[in-house]
C-alpha positions as CSV (number, residue, x, y, z in Angstrom):
1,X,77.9,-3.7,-9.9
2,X,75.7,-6.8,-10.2
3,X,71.9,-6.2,-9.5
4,X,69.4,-9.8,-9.2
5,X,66.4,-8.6,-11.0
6,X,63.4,-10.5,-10.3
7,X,62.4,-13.1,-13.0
8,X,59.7,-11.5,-14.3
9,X,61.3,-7.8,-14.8
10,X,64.3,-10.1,-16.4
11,X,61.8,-11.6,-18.8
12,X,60.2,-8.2,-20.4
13,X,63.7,-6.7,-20.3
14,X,65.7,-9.3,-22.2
15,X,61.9,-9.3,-24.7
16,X,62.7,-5.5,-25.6
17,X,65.9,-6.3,-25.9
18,X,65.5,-8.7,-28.0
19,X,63.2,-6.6,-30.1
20,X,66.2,-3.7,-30.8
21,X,64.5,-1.7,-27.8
22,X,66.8,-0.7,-24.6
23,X,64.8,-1.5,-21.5
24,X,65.9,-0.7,-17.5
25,X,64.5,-1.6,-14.5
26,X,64.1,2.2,-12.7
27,X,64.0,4.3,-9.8
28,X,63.4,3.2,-6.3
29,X,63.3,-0.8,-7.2
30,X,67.0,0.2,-7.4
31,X,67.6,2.7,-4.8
32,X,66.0,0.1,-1.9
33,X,68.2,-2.8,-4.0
34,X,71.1,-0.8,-3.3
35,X,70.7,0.1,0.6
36,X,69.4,-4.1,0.9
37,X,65.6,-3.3,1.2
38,X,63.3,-5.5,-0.4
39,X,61.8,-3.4,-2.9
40,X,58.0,-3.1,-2.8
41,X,57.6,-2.7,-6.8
42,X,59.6,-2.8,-9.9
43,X,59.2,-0.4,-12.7
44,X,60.8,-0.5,-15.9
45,X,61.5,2.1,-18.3
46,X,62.4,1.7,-22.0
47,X,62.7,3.2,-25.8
48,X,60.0,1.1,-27.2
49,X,56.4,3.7,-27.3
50,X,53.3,2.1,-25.6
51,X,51.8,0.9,-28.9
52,X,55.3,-1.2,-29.3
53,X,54.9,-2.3,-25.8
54,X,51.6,-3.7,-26.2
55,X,51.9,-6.0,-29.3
56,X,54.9,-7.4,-27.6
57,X,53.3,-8.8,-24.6
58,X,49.8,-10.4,-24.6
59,X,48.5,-9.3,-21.0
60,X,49.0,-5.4,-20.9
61,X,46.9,-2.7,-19.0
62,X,46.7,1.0,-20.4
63,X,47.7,2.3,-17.0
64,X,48.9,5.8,-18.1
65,X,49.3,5.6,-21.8
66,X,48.9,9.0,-22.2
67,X,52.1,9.4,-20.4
68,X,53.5,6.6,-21.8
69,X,52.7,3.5,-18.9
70,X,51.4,0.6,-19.8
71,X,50.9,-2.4,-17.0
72,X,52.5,-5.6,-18.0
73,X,50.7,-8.6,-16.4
74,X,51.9,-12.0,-15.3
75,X,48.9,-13.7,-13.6
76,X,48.4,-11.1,-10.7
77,X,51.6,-9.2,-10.8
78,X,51.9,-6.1,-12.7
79,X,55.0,-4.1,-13.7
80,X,55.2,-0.6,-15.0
81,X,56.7,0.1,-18.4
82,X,57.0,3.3,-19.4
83,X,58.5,5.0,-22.4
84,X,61.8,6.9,-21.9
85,X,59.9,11.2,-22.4
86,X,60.7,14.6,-21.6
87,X,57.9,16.4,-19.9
88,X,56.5,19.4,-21.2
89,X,55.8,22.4,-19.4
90,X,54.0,21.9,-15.7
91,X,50.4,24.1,-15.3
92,X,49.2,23.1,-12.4
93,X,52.3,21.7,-9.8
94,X,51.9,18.3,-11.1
95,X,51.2,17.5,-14.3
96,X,53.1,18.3,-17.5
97,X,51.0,19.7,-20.0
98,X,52.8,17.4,-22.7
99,X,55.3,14.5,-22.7
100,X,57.7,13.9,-26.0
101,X,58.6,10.3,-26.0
102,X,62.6,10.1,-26.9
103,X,64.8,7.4,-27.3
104,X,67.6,8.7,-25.2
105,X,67.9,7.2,-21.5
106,X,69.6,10.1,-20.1
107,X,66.9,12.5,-21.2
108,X,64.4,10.7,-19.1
109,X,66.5,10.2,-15.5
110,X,67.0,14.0,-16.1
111,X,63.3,14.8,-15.4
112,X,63.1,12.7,-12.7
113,X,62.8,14.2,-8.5
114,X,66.0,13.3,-6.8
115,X,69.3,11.6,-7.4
116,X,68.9,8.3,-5.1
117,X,65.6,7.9,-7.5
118,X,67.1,8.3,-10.6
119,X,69.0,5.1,-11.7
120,X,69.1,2.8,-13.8
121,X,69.8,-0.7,-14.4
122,X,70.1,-3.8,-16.7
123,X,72.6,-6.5,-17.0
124,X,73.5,-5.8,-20.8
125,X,74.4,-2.5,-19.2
126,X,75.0,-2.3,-15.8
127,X,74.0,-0.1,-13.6
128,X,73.1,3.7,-15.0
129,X,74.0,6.7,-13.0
130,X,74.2,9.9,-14.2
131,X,73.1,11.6,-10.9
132,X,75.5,9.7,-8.7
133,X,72.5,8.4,-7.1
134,X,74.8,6.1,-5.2
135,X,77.1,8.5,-3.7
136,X,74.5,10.4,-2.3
137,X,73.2,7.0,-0.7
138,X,76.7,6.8,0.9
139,X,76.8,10.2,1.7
140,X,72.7,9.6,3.1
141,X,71.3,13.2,1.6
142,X,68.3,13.8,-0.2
143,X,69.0,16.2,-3.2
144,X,67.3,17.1,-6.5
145,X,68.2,16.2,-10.1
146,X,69.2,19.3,-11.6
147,X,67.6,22.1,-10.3
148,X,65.7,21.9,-7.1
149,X,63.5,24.7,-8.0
150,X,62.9,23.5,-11.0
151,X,61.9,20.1,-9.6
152,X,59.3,21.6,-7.2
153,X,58.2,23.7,-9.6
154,X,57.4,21.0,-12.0
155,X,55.7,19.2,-8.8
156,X,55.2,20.5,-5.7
157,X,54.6,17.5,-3.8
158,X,58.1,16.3,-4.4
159,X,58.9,19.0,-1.4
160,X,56.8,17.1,1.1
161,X,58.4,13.6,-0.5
162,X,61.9,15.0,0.3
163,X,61.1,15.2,3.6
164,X,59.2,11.2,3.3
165,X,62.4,9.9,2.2
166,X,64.8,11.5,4.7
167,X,62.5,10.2,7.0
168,X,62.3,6.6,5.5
169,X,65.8,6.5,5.0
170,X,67.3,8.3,8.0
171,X,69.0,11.3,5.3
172,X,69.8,14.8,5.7
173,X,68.1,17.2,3.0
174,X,70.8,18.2,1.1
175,X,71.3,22.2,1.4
176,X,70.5,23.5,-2.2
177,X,67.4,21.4,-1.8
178,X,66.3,22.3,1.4
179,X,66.4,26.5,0.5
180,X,64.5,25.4,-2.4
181,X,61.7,24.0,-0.1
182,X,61.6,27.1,2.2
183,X,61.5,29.0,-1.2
184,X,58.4,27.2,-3.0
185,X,56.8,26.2,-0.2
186,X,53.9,27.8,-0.3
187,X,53.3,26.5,-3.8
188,X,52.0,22.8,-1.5
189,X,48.9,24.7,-1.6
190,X,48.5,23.4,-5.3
191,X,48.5,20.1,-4.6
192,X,45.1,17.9,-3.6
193,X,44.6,16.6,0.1
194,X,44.7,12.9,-1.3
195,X,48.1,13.3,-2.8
196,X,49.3,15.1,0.7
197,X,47.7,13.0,3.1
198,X,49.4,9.7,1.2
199,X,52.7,11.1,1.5
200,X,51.8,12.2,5.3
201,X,51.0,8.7,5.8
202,X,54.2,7.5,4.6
203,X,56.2,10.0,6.8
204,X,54.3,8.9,10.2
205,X,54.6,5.2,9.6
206,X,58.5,5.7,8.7
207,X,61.3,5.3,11.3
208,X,61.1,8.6,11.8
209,X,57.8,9.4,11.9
210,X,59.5,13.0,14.1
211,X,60.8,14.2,11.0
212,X,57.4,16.2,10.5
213,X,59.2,18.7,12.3
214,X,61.6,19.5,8.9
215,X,58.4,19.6,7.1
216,X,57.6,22.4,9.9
217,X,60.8,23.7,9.4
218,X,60.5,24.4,5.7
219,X,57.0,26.3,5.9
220,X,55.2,22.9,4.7
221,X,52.8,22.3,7.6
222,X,52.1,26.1,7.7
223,X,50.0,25.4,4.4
224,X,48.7,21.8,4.6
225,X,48.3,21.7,8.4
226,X,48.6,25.1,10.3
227,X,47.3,23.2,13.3
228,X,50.7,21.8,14.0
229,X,52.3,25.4,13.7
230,X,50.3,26.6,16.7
231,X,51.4,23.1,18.8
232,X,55.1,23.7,17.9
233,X,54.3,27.7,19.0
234,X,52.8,26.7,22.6
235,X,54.6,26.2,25.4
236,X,53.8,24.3,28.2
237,X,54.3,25.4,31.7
238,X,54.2,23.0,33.8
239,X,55.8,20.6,36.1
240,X,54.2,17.2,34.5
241,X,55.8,19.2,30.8
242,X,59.6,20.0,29.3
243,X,58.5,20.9,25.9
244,X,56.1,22.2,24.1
245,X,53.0,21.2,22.6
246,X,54.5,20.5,19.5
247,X,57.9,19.1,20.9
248,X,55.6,16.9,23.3
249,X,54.0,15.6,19.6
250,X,57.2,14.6,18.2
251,X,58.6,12.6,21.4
252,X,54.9,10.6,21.4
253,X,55.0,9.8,17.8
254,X,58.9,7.8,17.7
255,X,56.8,5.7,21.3
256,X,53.8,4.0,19.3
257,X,54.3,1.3,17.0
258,X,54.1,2.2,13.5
259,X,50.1,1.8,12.8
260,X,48.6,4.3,10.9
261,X,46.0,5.1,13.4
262,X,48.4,5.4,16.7
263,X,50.7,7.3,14.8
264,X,47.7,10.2,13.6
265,X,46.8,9.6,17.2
266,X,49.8,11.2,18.3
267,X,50.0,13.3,15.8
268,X,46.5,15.4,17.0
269,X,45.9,14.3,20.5
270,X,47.3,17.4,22.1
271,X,46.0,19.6,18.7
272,X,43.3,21.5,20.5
273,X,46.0,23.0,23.8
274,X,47.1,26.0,21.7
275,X,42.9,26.9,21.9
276,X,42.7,25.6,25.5
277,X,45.7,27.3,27.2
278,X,44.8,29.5,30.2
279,X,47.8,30.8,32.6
280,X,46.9,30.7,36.5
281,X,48.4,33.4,38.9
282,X,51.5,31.2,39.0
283,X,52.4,31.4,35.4
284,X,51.6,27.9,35.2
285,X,49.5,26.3,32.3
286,X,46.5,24.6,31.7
287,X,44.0,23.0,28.9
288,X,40.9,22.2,30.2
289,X,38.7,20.4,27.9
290,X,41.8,19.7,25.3
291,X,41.0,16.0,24.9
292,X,37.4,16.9,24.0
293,X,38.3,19.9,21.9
294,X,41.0,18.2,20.0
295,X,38.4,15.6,19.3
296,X,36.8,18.2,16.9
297,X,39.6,19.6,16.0
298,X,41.3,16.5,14.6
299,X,37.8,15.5,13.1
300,X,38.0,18.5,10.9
301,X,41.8,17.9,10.0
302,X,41.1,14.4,8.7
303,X,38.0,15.2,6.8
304,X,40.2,18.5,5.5
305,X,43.1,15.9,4.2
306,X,40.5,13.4,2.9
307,X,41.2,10.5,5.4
308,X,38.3,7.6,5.3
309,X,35.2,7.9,7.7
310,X,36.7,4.7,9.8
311,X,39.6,6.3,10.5
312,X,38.4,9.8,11.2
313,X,36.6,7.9,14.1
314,X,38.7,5.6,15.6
315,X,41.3,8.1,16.2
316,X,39.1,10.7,17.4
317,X,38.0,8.3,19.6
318,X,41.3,7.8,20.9
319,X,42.2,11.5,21.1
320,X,38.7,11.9,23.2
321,X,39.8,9.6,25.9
322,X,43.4,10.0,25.8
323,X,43.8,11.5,28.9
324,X,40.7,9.8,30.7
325,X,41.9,8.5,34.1
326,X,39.3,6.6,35.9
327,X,39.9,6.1,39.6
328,X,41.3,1.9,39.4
329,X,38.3,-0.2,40.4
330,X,36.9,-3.0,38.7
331,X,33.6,-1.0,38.8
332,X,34.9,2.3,37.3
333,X,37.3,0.6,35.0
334,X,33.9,-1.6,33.7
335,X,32.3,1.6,33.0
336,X,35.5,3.2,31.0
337,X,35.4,0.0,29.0
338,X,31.5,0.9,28.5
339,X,32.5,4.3,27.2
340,X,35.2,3.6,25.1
341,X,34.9,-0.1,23.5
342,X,36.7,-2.6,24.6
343,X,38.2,-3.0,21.3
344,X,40.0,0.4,21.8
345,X,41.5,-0.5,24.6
346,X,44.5,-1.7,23.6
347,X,45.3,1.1,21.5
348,X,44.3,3.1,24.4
349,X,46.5,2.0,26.3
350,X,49.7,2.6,23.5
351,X,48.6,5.9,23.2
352,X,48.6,7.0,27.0
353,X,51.7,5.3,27.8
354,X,53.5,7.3,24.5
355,X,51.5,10.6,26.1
356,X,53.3,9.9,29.1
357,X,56.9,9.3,27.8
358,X,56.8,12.3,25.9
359,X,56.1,14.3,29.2
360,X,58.7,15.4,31.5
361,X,60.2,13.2,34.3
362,X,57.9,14.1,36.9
363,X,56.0,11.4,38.6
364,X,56.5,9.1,35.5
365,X,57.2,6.1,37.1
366,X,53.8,6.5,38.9
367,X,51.9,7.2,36.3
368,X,53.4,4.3,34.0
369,X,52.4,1.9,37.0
370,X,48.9,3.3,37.2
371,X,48.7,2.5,33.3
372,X,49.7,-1.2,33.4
373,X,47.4,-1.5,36.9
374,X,44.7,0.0,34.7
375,X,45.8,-2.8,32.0
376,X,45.2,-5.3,33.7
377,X,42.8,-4.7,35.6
378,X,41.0,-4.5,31.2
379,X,42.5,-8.0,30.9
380,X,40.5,-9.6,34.3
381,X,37.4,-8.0,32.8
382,X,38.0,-9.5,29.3
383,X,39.2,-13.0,31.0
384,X,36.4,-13.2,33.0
385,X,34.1,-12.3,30.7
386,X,32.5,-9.6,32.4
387,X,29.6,-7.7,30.4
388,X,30.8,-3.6,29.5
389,X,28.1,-3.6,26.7
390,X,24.9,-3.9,26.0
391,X,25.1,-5.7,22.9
392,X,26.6,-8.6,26.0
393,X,23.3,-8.4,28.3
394,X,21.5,-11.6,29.0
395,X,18.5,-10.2,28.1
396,X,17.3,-8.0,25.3
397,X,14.4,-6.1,23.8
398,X,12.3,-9.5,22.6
399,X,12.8,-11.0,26.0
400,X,11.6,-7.7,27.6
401,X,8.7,-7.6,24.8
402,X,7.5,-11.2,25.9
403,X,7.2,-10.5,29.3
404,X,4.7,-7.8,28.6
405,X,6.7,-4.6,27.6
406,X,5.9,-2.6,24.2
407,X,8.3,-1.5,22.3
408,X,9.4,1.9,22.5
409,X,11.2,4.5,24.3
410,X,10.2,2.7,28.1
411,X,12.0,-0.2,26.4
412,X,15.3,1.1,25.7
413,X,15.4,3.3,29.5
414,X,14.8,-0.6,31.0
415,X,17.7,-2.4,28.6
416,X,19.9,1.3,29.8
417,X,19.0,0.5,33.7
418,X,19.6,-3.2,32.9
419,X,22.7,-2.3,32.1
420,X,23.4,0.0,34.5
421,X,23.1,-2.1,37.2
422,X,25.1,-5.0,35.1
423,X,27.7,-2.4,35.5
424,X,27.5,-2.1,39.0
425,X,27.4,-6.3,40.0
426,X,28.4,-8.7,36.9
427,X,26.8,-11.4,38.5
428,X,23.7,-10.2,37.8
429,X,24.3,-10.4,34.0
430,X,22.0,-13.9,33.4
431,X,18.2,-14.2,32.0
432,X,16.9,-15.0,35.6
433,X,18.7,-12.7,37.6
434,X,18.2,-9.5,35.0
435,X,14.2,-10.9,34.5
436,X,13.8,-10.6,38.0
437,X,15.3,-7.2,38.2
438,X,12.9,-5.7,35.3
439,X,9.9,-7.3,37.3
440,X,10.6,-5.3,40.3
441,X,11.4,-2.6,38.1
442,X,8.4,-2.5,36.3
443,X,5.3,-3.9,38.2
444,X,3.1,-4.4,34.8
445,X,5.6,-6.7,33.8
446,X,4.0,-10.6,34.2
């Protein structure tokens, strides 16, 4: 089996060689090779130690020399060499207290998570596969090298990445692996929010972003987000609803393109119902104040899993108005715009029309109408520019402060009424018209 390595990976390959060292290009640059992806990085594993590494190349970056990585550079790429080790024991569910360089190949794919990541290849040798990596790609299953307990026990995070792969991939778990998950998965609690909410990330923006549901499955989400427990646990009685809360998720998350914030969108926007849910006298549901609730809610999930302060706030924004449904006029749709950006809107717009496919069949074709009338009656505002901000009014404080007003709090309640009525009648949005309007608001104006 013939692999085209990049040139660069070719260059510091055949330079080891050339040097007496054995040198492979490694792991998933040859899994994604094999299925015909275009591999995002190329690693390279080899006998020579770190210190050997670095004399033999003149641009080199101690990225992990402890552990036997050093960065190769050629102008602003960078490839991963690391010396063929055994790991020592694991302390804390991820790192090995010690690592043994060795100068055996097979010793080193042995350590590594699962089969599909753990080949090898050069073109002195072929391709290295003591796994059979590349049956289990036929065969499309996720399973562990060696022991699966043994692999989550050395990291636990590697359960949650089983489940990022299948998903990636469109694999099955393969069954020794998956009872090793249900058996160790309480042990995710070891591992630090950053490390789980990459791997999250990496699950939602995959084909299958619905494959969170095996992580539910396997007692992961119980530990790192408990929240989606409770949504999977709460049904929904009710004639716009088929599923429940959690089920609704899953349908919402595979109808949103795959952007990070859309898809954690999804993910929380009905995470406050379980809190919500009150049964009337006809055994139907309800979850008053959800969107608002789950606004909170979701704040404190993302803060919990360390995601950045920009995104903690655009998607609680989202969640907020999710399921805001103005009546459609150009006035009430003006002052929807005012509430929510106009730079939301869009995304708005993705997320209630994903809300709505995941729901059941009643009334849908209605309510997918009322979201495209609702879209464009957003586009006629935009085209025309119409103001839906104040940062847009014709006038502002230094205009109001020449005609005679101090600054202050009286300022600001003019600019708010300014706007107000902006709201009302666009036409009004010029210097003259909004000048006259704070004159006959305001008689001590001159």
């Amino acid at each position: 089996m013939k692999i085209r390595l990049p040139e660069h990976v070719r260059q510091i390959i055949l330079r080891l060689e050339k040097e007496g060292y054995e040198a492979y290009a490694v792991g998933g640059c040859i899994r994604d090779t094999l299925l015909g992806r275009t591999p995002q990085d190329w690693d390279i594993t080899t006998s020579a130690c770190p210190r050997a590494v670095k004399e033999l190349f003149s641009h080199t970056v101690d990225t992990g020399i402890r552990h036997g990585t050093v960065t190769v550079l050629f102008g602003r790429q960078g490839y991963e060499v690391t010396t063929y080790r055994i790991d020592g024991e694991y302390e804390d569910g991820r790192h090995p207290k010690s690592v043994t360089f060795t100068g055996e190949l097979a010793e080193d794919l042995k350590r590594r998570d699962f089969t599909i990541n753990a080949m090898a290849y050069n073109e002195t040798q072929g391709l290295v596969d003591e796994f059979d990596g590349t049956g289990d790609l036929k065969r499309g299953i996720i399973r562990c090298v060696g022991s699966p307990l043994e692999r989550f026990e050395e990291d636990a995070l590697r359960m949650l990445r089983a489940v990022r792969f299948a998903a990636q991939l469109g694999f099955d778990i393969e069954e020794e692996t998956r009872a090793a998950v249900l058996a160790r998965s309480g042990t995710i609690a070891k591992v630090s929010a950053e490390r789980i909410q990459m791997e999250l990330v990496k699950l939602l923006l995959s084909p299958h972003p619905d494959m969170i549901q095996a992580a539910y499955e396997l007692g992961l989400t119980k530990v790192f987000l408990p929240e989606f427990d409770r949504m999977m646990e709460t049904d929904q009685r009710s004639i716009h609803h088929c599923y429940t809360v959690g089920e609704h998720t899953l349908c919402t998350l595979k109808e949103v393109p795959a952007d990070k914030r859309l898809r954690l969108t999804m993910l929380l926007h009905d995470v406050a119902k379980p809190c919500c849910k009150t049964t009337d006298e006809n055994g139907q549901n309800h979850f008053k104040g959800h969107p608002q609730e789950g606004e909170k809610l979701a704040g404190e999930i993302l803060r919990r899993l360390k995601f950045d302060n920009d995104t903690r706030a655009q998607v609680c924004r989202l969640i907020r108005y999710h399921d805001d449904r103005p009546k459609l006029s150009p006035r009430n749709v003006r002052r929807a715009v005012s509430r929510i950006g106009a730079e939301n809107m869009p995304d708005l717009f993705a997320v209630k029309r994903a809300d709505t496919l995941g729901q059941s069949m009643h009334q849908r074709d209605e309510k997918l109408q009322y979201i495209r009338d609702y879209e464009e009656l957003f586009h006629k505002i935009q085209r025309e520019g119409q103001c839906v901000s104040k940062k847009a009014l014709a006038i502002d404080g230094r205009d109001l402060i020449a005609m005679g007003m101090k600054p202050g709090k009286e300022l600001g309640m003019m600019l708010d009424t300014l706007f107000e009525h902006v709201l009302e009648d666009p036409s009004l949005n010029t210097k003259e018209r909004l000048s006259e309007l704070a004159h006959k608001l305001d008689s001590r104006l001159i």
